[in-house]
C-alpha positions in Angstrom: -125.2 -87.3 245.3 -126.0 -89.8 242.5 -122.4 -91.4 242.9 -122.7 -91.6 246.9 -126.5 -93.9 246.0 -124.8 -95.9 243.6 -122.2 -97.1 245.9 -124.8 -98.0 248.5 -126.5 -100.0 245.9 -123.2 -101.7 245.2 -122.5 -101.9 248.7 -124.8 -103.7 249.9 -125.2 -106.2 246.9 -121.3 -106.8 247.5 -122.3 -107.4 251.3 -125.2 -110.1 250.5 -122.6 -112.0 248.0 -119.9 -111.9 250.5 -122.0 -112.7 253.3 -120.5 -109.8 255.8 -122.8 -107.4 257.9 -122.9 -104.1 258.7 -119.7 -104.5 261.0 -118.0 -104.3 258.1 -117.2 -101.2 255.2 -116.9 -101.1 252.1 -114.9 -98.4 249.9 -114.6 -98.2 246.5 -111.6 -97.3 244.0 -110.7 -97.1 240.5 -108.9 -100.0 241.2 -108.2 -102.6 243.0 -104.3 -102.1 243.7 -105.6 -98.6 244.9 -107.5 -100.5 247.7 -105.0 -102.7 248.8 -102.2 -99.4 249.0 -104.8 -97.9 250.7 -105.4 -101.0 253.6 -102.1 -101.2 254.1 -100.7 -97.5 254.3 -103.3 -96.5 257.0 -102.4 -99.4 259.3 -101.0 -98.6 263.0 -99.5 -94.6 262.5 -98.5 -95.2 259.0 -95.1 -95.2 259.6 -94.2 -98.0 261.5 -92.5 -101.1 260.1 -94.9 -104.0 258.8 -93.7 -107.8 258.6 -95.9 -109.3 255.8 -96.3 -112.6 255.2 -97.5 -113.7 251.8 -98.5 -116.8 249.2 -95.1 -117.9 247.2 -97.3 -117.4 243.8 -99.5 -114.1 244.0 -99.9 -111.1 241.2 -97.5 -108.6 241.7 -99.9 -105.7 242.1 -100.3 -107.7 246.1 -96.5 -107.1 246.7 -96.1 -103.7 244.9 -98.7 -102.4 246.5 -97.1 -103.5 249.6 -93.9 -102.1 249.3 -95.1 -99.0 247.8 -97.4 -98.3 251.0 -94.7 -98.3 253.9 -91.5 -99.5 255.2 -91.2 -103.3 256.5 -90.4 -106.6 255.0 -91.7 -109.5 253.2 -91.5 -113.3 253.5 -93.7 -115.6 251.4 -95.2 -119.1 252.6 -95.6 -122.3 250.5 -98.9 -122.8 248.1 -99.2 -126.8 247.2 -99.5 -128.3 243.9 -102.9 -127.3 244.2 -102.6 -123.7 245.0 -103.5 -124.3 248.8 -101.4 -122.9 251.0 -99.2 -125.4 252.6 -100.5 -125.8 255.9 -97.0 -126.7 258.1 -94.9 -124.0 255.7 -97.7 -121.0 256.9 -97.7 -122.2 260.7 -93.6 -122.4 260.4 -93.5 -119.4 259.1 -96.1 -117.7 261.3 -94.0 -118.9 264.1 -90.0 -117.9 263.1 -91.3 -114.7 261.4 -94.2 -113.3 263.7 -95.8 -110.9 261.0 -98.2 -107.9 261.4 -99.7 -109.1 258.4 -100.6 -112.7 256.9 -102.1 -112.5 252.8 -104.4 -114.7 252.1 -104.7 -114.8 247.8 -106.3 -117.8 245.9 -104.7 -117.4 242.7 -107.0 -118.3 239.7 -109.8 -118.9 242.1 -107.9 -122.0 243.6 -110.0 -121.7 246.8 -112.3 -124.1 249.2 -112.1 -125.8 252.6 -108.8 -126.2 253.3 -108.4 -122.3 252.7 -111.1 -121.4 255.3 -109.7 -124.0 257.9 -106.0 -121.9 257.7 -107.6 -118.5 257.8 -109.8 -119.5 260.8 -106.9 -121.2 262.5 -105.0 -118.0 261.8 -107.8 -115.6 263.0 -107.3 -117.7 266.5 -104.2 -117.7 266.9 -101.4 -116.6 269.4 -100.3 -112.9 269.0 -103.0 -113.0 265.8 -101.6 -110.6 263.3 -104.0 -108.7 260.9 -105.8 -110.8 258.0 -106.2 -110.0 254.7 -107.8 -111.8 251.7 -106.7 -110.5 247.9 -110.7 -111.8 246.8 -109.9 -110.1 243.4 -110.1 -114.1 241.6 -113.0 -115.4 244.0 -116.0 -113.5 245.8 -117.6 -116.7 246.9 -117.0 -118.2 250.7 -115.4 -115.8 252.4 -114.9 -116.6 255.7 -116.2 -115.1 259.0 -113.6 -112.2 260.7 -111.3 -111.2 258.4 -110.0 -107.9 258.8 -109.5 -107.0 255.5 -111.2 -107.5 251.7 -109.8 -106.4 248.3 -112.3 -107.0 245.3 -111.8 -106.6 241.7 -114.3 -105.1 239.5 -112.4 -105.5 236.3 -113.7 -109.0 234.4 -112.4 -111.6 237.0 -115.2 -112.3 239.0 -117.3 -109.7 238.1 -117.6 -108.6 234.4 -116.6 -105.1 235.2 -114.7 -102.0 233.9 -112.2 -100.9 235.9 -113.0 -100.3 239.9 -112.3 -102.1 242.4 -113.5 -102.1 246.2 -111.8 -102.4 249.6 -114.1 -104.5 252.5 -112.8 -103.7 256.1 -114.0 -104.5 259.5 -114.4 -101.3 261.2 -113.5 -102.4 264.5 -109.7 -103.7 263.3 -109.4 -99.8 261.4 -111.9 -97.3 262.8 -110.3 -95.0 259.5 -108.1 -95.0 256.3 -105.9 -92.3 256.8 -105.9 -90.4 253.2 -108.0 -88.2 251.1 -110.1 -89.9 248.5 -109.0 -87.9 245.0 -112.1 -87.0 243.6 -112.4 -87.4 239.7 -113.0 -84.5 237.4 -115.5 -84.1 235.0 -112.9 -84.5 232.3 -111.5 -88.4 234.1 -115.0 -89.5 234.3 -115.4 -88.9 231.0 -112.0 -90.4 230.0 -113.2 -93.8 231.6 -116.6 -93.6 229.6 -114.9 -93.0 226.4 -112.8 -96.0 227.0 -116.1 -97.8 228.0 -118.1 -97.0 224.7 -114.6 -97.7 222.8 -114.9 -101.1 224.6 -118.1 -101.4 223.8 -118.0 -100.9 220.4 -114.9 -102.6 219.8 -113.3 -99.6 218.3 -110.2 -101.2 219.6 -109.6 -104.6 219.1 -107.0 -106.0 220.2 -105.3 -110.0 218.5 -106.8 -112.8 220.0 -103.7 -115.0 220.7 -104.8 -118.5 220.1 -103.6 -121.3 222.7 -101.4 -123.0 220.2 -99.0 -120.0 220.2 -98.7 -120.0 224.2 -97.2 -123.5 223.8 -93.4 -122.1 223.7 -90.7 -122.8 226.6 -90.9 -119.7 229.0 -93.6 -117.7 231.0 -95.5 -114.8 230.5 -95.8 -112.0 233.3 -99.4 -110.8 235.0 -101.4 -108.6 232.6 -101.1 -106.2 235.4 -97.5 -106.3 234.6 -98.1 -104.6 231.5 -99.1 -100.7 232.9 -96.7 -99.3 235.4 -97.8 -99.6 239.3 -98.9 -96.2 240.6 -100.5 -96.4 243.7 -103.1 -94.0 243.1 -106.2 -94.1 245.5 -108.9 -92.2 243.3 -112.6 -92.5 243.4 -114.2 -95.1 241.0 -115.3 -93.8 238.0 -119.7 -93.4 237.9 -119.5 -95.8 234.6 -117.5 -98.3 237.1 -120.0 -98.1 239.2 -123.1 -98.7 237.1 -121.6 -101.7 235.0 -120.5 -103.1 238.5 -123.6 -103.0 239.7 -125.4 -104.8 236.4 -123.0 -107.1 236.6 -123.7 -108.1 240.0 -127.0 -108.9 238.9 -125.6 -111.9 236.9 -123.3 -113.6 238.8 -125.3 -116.5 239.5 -126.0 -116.5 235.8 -122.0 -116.5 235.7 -121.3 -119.3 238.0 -123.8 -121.5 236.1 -122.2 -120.8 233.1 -118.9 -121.3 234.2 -119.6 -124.5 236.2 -120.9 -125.9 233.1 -117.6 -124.8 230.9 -115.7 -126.9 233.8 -117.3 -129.9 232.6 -117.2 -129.8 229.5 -113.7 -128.7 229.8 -112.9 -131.8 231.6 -114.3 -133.9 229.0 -112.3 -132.4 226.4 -109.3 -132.7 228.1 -109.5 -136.0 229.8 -108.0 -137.2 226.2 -104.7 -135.7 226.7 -102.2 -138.2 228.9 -100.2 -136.5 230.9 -102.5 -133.4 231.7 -104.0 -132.8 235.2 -106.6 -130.1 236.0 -105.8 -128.9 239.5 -108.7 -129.9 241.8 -110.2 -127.5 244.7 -114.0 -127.3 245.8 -114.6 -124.8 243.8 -112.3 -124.0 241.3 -115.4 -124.4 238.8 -116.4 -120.8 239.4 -112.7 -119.3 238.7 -112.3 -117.0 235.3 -109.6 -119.3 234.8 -109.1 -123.3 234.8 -105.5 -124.4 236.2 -104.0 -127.3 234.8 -100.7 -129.0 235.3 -98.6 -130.5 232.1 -95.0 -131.3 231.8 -94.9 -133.2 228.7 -94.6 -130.6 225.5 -96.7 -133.0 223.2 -99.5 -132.8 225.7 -99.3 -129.3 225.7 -99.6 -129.1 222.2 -102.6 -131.9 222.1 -104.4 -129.8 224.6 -103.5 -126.4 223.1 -104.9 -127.7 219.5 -108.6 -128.4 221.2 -108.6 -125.1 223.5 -108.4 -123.2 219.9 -110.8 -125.0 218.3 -113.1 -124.1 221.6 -111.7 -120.4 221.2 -110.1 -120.1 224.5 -107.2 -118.2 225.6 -104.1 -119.9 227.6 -102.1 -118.6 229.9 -98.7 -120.0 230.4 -96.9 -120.3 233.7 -97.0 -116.9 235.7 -93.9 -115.0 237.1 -93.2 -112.2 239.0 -91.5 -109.5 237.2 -89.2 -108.9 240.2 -88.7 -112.3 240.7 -89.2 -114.3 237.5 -86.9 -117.3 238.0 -87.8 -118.6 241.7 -91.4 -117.4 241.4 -92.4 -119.1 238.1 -94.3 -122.6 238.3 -93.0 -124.0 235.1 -95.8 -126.7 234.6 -98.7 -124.6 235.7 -100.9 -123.2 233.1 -104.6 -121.9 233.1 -107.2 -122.1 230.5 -109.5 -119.6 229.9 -113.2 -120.1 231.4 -115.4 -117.2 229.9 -118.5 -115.7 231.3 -120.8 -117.2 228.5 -121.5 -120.9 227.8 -119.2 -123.1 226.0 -120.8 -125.1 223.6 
């Protein structure tokens, strides 16, 4: 009973973020790969084929989840320099491949105008397939009609623990065809031990300065790192609660962040040879994109981002994929919930 009020608290906080009524769902997860399986395993009878079209550059938990849901195939459409999708590539694509299913994923937050325009045009077009948006790097501006909503719960956008949510339009799937897997008394208080460890940094784990990221090669999704089971259990009542305290602060979050931005624009504006990519409002991402080629930039840049204390993340790869899917100039730089001084 307790759990059940808690999720409508979060629900409709999620909903006024958002900005979706009550035509719209919301169920919640232990995380967010467990919401996606669970979108896309209930479509049509659950065993039909699915043609899926998705972003070239996307974390790996989007296409596993996927392919671990039902039968059908994939094809991927272009994302520009700056992580837009590449308007002529999706409508090509859209066109010669006719999918059940287009993905919409702004990786590192990379999101804005031109997104909305190519979601809406999508939502209105011939034979319109089924829309989904992976919103687990951005819960700002989502656009009217989609179909489908995965959100992340775990320190993206919201400085969570674990949990993640699935926002569906309840006309497009009147019901999710599994059984939610209750947790026992024993899980839930496996997830608030890890909590309190977390808390209490009982655990620490090496902070890997920038400087030693600066190395030819890529480094996979930290989602890479656990093996993918497509579970589709409850969230956790600790998940819940620091989801919905966190909530609270978001705006307190995108001040923050807007402000690191800035300053981390100033810092870098030194370094020749180093562009930060540029959407509308790639200020409010966990993470600031920027393009480099030349290795002694990378260093000059890497040198100030650890005397700031911030994390970078070399070019990102699919584990299935590595070679064709890696963007070999694109890193990201850390932009934490707190103020950078």
């Amino acid at each position: 009973m307790i759990k059940r009020l808690l999720e409508r608290v979060l629900e409709k906080q999620i909903k006024e973020v958002i900005g979706v009524g009550d035509e719209y769902k919301i169920m919640f997860f232990s995380s967010a790969r467990g919401a996606i399986y669970s979108y896309f395993k209930s479509m049509g009878d659950g065993t039909d084929s699915v043609k899926t079209l998705v972003p070239d550059y996307v974390c790996n938990i989007m296409t596993k989840a996927i392919k671990s849901a039902r039968r059908g195939t994939l094809q991927t459409y272009e994302l520009n320099e700056n992580l837009a999708p590449n308007g002529s590539d999706l409508h090509a694509k859209s066109n010669l491949f006719k999918p059940d299913v287009v993905v919409f994923a702004p990786i590192f937050g990379a999101y804005g105008d031109e997104y909305n325009h190519l979601i809406e045009t999508t939502l209105h077009s011939d034979n319109r397939p089924v829309v989904f948006l992976d919103a687990a790097q951005m819960i700002d501006l989502v656009p009217a009609g989609l179909d489908g909503i995965a959100l992340s719960f775990n320190q993206k956008i919201i400085n969570g623990f674990y949990g993640g949510a699935l926002v569906f339009n309840k006309e497009s799937m009147s019901e999710l065809r599994f059984s939610f897997k209750p947790l026992t008394i024993s899980k839930e208080i496996e997830f608030l031990t890890k909590y309190v460890e977390k808390r209490l940094r009982l655990r620490p784990q090496r902070f890997v300065k920038a400087s030693e990221m600066t190395d030819k090669g890529y480094q996979y999704s930290a989602c890479s790192q656990f093996p993918f089971k497509p579970t589709v259990d409850e969230i956790s009542m600790v998940s819940l609660i620091v989801a919905i305290l966190e909530m609270l602060r978001i705006g307190n979050y995108r001040r923050n962040r807007r402000s690191n931005h800035q300053l981390l624009r100033k810092r870098l504006s030194s370094v020749p040879g180093l562009k930060i990519v540029d959407t509308e409002h790639i200020e409010l991402s966990h993470f600031v994109p920027i393009l480099v080629k030349d290795p002694e930039a990378l260093k000059k840049a890497a040198t100030i981002l650890d005397k700031m204390g911030l994390r970078l993340k070399r070019p990102y790869a699919l584990d299935d994929d590595p070679l064709s899917s890696v963007r070999r100039y694109l890193y990201a730089v850390e932009n934490p919930f707190f103020r950078l001084k």
